[in-house]
C-alpha positions as CSV (number, residue, x, y, z in Angstrom):
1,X,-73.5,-43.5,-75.5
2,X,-73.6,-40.4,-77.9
3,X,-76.6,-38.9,-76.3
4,X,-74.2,-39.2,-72.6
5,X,-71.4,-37.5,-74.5
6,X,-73.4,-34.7,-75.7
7,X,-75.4,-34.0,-71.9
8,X,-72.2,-34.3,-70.2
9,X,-70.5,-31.4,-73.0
10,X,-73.7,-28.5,-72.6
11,X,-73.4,-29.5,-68.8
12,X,-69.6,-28.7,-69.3
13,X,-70.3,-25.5,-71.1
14,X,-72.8,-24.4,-69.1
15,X,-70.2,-24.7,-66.1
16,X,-67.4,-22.8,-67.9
17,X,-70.2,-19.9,-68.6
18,X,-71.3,-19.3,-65.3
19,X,-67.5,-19.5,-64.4
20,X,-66.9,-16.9,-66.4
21,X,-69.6,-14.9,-65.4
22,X,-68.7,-15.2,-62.1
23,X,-64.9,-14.0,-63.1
24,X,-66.7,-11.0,-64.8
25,X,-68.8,-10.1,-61.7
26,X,-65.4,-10.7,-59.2
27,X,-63.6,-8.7,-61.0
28,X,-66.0,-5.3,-61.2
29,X,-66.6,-5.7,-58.0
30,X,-62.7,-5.5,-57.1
31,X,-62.5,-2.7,-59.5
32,X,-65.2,-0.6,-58.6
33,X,-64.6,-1.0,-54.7
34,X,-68.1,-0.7,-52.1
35,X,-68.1,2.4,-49.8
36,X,-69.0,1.9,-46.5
37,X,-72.3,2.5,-45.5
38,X,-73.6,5.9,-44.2
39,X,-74.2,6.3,-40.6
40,X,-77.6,7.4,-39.5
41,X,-78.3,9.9,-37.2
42,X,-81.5,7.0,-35.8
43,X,-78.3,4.7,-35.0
44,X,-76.3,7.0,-32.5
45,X,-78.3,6.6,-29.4
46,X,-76.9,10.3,-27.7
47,X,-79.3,13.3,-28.4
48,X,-76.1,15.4,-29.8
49,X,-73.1,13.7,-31.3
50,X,-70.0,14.9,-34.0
51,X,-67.1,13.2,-35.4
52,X,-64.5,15.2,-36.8
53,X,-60.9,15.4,-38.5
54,X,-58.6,17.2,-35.6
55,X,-56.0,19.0,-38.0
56,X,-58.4,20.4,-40.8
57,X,-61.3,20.4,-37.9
58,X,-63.8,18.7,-40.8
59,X,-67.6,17.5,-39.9
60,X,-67.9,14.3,-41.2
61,X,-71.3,13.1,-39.1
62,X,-73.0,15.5,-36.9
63,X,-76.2,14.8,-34.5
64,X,-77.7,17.9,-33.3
65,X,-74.0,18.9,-33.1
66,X,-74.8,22.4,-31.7
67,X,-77.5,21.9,-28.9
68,X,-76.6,23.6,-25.7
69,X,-75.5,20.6,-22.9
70,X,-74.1,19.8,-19.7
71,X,-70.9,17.7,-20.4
72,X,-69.8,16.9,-17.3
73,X,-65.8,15.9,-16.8
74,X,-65.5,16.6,-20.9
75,X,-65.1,19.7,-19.2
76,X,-61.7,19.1,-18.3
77,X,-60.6,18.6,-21.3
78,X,-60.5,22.3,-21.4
79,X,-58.3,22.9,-17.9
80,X,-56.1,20.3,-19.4
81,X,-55.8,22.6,-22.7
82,X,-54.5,25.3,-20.0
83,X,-52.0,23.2,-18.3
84,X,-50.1,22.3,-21.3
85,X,-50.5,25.5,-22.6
86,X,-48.9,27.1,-19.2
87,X,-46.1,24.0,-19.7
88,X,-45.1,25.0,-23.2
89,X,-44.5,28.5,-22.1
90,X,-42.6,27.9,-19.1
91,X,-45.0,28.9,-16.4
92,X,-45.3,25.4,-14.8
93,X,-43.3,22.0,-15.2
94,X,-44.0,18.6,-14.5
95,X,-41.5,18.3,-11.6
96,X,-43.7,21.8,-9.8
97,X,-44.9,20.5,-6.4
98,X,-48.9,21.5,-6.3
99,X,-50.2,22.3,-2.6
100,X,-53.9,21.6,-2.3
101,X,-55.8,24.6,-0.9
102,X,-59.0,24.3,1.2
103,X,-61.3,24.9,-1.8
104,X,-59.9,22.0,-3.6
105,X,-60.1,19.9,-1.1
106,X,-63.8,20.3,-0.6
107,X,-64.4,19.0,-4.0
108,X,-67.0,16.7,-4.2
109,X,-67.6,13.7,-7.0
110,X,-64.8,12.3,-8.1
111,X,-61.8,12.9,-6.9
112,X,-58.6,11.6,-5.1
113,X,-59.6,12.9,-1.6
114,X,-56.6,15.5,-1.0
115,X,-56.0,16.9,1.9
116,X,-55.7,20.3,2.7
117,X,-51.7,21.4,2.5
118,X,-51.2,18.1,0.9
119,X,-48.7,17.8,-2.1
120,X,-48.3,16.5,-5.0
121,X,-46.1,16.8,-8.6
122,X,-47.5,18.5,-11.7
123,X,-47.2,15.3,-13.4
124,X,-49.3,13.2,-10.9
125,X,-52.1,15.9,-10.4
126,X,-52.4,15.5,-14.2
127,X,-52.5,12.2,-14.1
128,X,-55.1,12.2,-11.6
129,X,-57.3,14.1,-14.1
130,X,-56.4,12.7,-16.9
131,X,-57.3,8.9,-15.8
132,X,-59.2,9.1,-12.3
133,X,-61.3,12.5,-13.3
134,X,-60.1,14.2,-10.1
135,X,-62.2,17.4,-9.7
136,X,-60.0,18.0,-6.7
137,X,-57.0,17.9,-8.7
138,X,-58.4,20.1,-11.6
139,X,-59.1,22.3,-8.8
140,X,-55.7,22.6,-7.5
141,X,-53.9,22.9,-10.8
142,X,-55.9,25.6,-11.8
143,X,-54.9,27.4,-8.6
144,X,-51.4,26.6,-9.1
145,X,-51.6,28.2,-12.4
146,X,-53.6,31.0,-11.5
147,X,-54.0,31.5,-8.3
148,X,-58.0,30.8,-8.0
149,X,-60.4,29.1,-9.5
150,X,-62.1,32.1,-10.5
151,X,-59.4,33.3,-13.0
152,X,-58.8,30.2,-14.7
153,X,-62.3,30.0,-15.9
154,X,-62.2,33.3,-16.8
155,X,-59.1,32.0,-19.0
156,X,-61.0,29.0,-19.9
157,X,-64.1,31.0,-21.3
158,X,-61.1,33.3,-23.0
159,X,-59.8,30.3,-25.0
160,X,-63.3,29.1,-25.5
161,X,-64.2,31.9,-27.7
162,X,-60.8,32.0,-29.2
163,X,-61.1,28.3,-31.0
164,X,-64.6,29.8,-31.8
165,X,-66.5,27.9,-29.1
166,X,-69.8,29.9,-29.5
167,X,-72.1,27.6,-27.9
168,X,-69.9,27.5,-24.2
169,X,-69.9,29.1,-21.0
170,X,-67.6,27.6,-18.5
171,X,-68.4,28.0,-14.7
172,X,-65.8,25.5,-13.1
173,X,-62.8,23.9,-14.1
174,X,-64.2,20.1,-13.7
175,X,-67.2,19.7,-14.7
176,X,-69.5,19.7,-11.4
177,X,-72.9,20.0,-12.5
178,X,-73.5,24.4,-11.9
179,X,-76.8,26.6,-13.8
180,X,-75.1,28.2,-16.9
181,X,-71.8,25.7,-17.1
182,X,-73.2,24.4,-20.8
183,X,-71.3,23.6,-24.3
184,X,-72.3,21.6,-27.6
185,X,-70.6,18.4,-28.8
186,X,-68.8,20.8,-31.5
187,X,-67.6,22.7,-29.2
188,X,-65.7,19.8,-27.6
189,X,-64.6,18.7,-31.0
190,X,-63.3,22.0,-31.5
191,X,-61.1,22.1,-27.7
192,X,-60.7,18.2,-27.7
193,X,-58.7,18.9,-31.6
194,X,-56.7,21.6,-29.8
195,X,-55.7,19.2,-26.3
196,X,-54.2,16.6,-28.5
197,X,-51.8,18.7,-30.7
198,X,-50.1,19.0,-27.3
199,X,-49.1,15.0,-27.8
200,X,-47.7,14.2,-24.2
201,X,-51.6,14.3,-23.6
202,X,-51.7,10.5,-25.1
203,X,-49.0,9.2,-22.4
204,X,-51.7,10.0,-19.6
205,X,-54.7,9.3,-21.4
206,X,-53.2,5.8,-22.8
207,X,-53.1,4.8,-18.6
208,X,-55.5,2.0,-18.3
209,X,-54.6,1.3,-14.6
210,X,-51.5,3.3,-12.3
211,X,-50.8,4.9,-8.8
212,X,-51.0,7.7,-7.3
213,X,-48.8,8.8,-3.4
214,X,-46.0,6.0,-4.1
215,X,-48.3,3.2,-5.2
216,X,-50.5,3.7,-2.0
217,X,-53.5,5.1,-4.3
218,X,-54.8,3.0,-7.2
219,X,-56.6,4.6,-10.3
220,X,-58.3,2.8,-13.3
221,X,-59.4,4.9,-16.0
222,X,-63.1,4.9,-16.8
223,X,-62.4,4.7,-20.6
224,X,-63.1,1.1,-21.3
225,X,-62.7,1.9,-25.3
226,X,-58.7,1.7,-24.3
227,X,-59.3,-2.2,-24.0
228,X,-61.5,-2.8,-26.7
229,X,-60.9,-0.3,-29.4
230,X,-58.4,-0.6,-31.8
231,X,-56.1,2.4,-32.6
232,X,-57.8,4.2,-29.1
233,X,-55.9,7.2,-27.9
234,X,-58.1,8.8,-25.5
235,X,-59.7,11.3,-24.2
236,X,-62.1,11.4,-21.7
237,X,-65.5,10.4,-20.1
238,X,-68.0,12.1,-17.9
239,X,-71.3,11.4,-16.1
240,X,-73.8,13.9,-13.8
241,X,-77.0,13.7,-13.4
242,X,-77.1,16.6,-15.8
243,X,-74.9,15.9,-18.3
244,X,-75.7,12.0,-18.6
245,X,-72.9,9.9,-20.0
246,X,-71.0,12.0,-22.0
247,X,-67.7,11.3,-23.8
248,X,-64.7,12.1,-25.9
249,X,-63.0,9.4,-28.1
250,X,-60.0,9.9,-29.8
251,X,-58.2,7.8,-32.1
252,X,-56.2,6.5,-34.5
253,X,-55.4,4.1,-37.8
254,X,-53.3,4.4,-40.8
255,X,-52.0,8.3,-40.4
256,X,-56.0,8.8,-39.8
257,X,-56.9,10.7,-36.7
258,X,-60.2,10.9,-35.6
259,X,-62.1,12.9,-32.7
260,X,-65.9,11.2,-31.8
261,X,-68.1,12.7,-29.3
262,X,-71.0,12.0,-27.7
263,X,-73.4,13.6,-25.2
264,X,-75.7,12.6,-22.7
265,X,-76.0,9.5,-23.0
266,X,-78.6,7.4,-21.4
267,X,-75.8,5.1,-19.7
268,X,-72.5,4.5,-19.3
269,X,-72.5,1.5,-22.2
270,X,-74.1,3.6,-24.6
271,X,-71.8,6.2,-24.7
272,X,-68.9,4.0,-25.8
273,X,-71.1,2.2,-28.0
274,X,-71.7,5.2,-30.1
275,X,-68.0,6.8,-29.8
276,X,-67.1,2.9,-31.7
277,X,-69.8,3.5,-34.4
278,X,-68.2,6.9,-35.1
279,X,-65.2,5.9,-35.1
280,X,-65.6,2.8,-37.1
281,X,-67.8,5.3,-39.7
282,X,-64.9,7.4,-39.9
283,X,-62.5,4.9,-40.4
284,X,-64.1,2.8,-43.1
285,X,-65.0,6.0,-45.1
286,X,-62.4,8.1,-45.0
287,X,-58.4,8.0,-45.7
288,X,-55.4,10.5,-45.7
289,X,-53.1,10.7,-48.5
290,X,-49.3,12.7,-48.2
291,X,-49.6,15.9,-50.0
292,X,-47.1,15.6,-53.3
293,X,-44.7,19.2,-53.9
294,X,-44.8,19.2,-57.8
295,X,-42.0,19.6,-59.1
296,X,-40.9,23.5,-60.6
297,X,-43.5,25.2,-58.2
298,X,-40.6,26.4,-56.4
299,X,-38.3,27.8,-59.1
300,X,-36.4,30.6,-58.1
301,X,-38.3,33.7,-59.5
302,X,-36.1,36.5,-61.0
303,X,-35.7,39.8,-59.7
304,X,-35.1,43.2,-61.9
305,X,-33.5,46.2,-60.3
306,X,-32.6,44.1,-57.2
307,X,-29.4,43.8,-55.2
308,X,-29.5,39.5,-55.9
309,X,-30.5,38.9,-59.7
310,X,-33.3,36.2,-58.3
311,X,-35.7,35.3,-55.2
312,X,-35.9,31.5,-53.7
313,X,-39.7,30.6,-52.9
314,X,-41.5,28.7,-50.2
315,X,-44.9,27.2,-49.8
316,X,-45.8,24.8,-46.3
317,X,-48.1,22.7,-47.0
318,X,-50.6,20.3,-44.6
319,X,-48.7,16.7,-44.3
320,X,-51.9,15.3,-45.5
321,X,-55.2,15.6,-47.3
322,X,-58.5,14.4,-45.7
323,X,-60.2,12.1,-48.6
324,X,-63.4,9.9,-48.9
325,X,-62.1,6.2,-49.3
326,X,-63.7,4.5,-52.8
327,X,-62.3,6.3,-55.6
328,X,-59.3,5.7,-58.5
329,X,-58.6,9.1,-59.0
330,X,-55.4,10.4,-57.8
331,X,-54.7,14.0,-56.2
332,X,-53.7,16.2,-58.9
333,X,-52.1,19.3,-58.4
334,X,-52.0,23.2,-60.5
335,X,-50.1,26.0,-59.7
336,X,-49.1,29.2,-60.8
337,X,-46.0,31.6,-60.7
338,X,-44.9,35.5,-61.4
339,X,-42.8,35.6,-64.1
340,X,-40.7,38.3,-62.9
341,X,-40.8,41.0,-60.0
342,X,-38.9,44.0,-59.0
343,X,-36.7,45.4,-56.0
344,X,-37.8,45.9,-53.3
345,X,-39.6,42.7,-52.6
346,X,-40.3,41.8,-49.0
347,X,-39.4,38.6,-47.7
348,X,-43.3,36.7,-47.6
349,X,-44.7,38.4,-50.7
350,X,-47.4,36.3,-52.2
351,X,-45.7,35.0,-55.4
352,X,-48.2,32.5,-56.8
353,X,-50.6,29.5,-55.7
354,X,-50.2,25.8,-55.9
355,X,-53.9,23.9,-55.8
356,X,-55.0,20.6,-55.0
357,X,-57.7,18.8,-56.9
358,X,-59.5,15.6,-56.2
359,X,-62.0,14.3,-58.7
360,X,-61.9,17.8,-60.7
361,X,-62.7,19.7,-57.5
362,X,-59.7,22.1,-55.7
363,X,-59.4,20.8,-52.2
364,X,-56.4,22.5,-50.8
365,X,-55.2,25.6,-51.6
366,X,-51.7,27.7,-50.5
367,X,-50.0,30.4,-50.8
368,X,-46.2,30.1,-52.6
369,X,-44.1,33.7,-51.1
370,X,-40.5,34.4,-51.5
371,X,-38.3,33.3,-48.5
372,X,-35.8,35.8,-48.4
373,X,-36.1,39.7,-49.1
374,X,-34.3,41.3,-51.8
375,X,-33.3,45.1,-51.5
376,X,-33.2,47.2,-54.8
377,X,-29.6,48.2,-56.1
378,X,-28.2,51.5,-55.9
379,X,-25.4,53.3,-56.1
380,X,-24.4,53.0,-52.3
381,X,-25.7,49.6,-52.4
382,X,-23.1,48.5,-55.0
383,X,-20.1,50.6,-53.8
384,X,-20.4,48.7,-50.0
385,X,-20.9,45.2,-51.7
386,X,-17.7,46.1,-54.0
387,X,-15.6,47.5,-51.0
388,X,-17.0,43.9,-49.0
389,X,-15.3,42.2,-51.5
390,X,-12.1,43.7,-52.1
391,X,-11.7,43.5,-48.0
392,X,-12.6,39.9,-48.2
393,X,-9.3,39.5,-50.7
């Protein structure tokens, strides 16, 4: 009976042991969380690839990111760039009535078969871009805007090398497969980045099925990431016998925004198979985090000689900081002021710098200026603020 007591208490004790041990090992596992594994370049199946962060343009995986390509429709993404531009400065609107010309009529590949003389809104023509990959209604836009074809590539190769889009030549405005019309998949990081900060983009490219000509047209849009993705935005697909599959996936999760692309693709599959895997890379390693103000960086700094005895400050910040996911440590934040300055002082002078840290490295950097200019007092100076005053009694 004794010797049962004493097996059953080292069983017992060896139990509460490995317990413990397995308490120990839980809990430096849930303090010391796992990154996310890294992302290969073997397990993206396009010969050129890039995912980046849109706002602060960041590489975070890149494939052969520069190698000169056909893209195919990508291109559009480009035109569309254009036609929000022309909408934001008032050249075009969405209720404009587009008349299709001969030349975009005779648009081959996909299109929406327009007639020539045939109209149609602004709004649907975009539409018909956006989700059916129209090349006759790139076409048309484009001359609506410009007046040709012709010009509005010559505007398109202008904005190319603008966003420093060094590895593009555009040829056409949609993407038809044409010696010389090439680009890189950083380069349609880079345009794709500037199409979406014109956010109306997302209520066409969000279409997964709609009508065109009063419901008499049906279009289905060829990104089949919107129903399978979560957090899917857009942006657009393309296939020639050129280009291959090619695409450009945007999303987004948490405040995180994210722009995958892929190029030429052996099929159609493949190329949303690897926009996911980017994607899902970016998401699992990376976060944003709302940029803190500290408090004082923005004291009032004072002024000698000057007609107001002190300067207010300003500073704009990003709304967010791009950081790797798996660490403690907590954005920390330096800055540093003028004590004093003298009149004159322009309104914008460069007054000090507040820095961002992560981990003991500066991240972000900005300027802090003064918001106001302050003239230096004089005698006439003093004598009209005086006589301002008594007239104000």
């Amino acid at each position: 009976m004794f010797a049962k007591i004493k097996r059953d208490s080292v069983l017992c004790r060896k139990f509460v042991s490995c317990l413990l041990a397995v308490c120990v090992l839980l809990s430096f596992v849930l303090a010391f969380p796992v990154r996310a594994s890294a992302l290969s370049a073997e397990e993206i199946s396009a010969p050129s690839a890039i995912l980046i962060e849109p706002k602060s343009r960041k590489v975070l995986f890149e494939k052969n990111s520069h190698e000169i390509r056909a893209c195919a429709s990508i291109t559009k993404v480009m035109t569309l760039v254009l036609v929000f531009e022309a909408m934001d400065e008032g050249k075009i609107s969405y209720d404009d009535v587009v008349t299709t010309s001969a030349h975009a009529s005779s648009m081959g590949g996909s299109d929406i078969w327009l007639e020539v003389g045939e109209t149609m809104s602004v709004h649907d023509m975009i539409k018909a871009v956006v989700v059916a990959s129209a090349n006759d209604a790139a076409v048309a836009l484009a001359e609506h805007i410009c007046g040709s074809e012709e010009e509005f590539v010559s505007k398109m190769n202008e904005k190319a090398k603008s966003l420093g889009m060094n590895d593009t030549t555009f040829k056409n405005c949609n993407g038809l497969d044409e010696e010389g019309h090439l680009t890189s998949a950083y380069d349609v990081a880079l345009m794709s980045a500037e199409l979406i900060k014109h956010e109306d983009i997302f209520e066409f490219s969000s279409i997964w099925l709609d009508y065109l000509r009063g419901g008499e047209t049906q279009i289905v849009n060829t990104n089949k990431l919107l129903k399978s993705y979560k957090g899917i935005t857009g942006l657009k697909t393309g296939t020639t016998s050129q280009a291959g599959s090619c695409m450009s996936a945007t999303a987004e999760r948490d405040g995180l925004s994210l722009v995958a692309v892929v190029l030429g693709c052996s099929t159609g599959t493949s190329r949303f198979s690897d926009s996911a895997k980017l994607l899902d890379y970016g998401f699992a390693n990376y976060k944003t985090e709302k940029l803190p103000l500290p408090e004082g960086c923005l004291t009032p700094i004072k002024v000698k000689k000057g007609m107001l005895s002190e300067v207010p400050l300003t500073c704009e910040i990003s709304d967010s900081l791009l950081l790797p996911k798996g660490s403690s440590d907590n954005i920390k934040t330096e800055y540093v002021l003028s004590e004093e300055l003298e009149a004159p002082v322009e309104k914008g002078t460069v007054v000090g710098k507040l820095t961002y840290l992560y981990s003991g490295s500066t991240v972000d950097e900005y300027n802090i200026v003064t918001s106001e200019s302050i003239s230096p007092m004089t005698f006439t100076s003093v004598y009209k603020l005086l006589w301002q005053k008594l007239c104000s009694l």
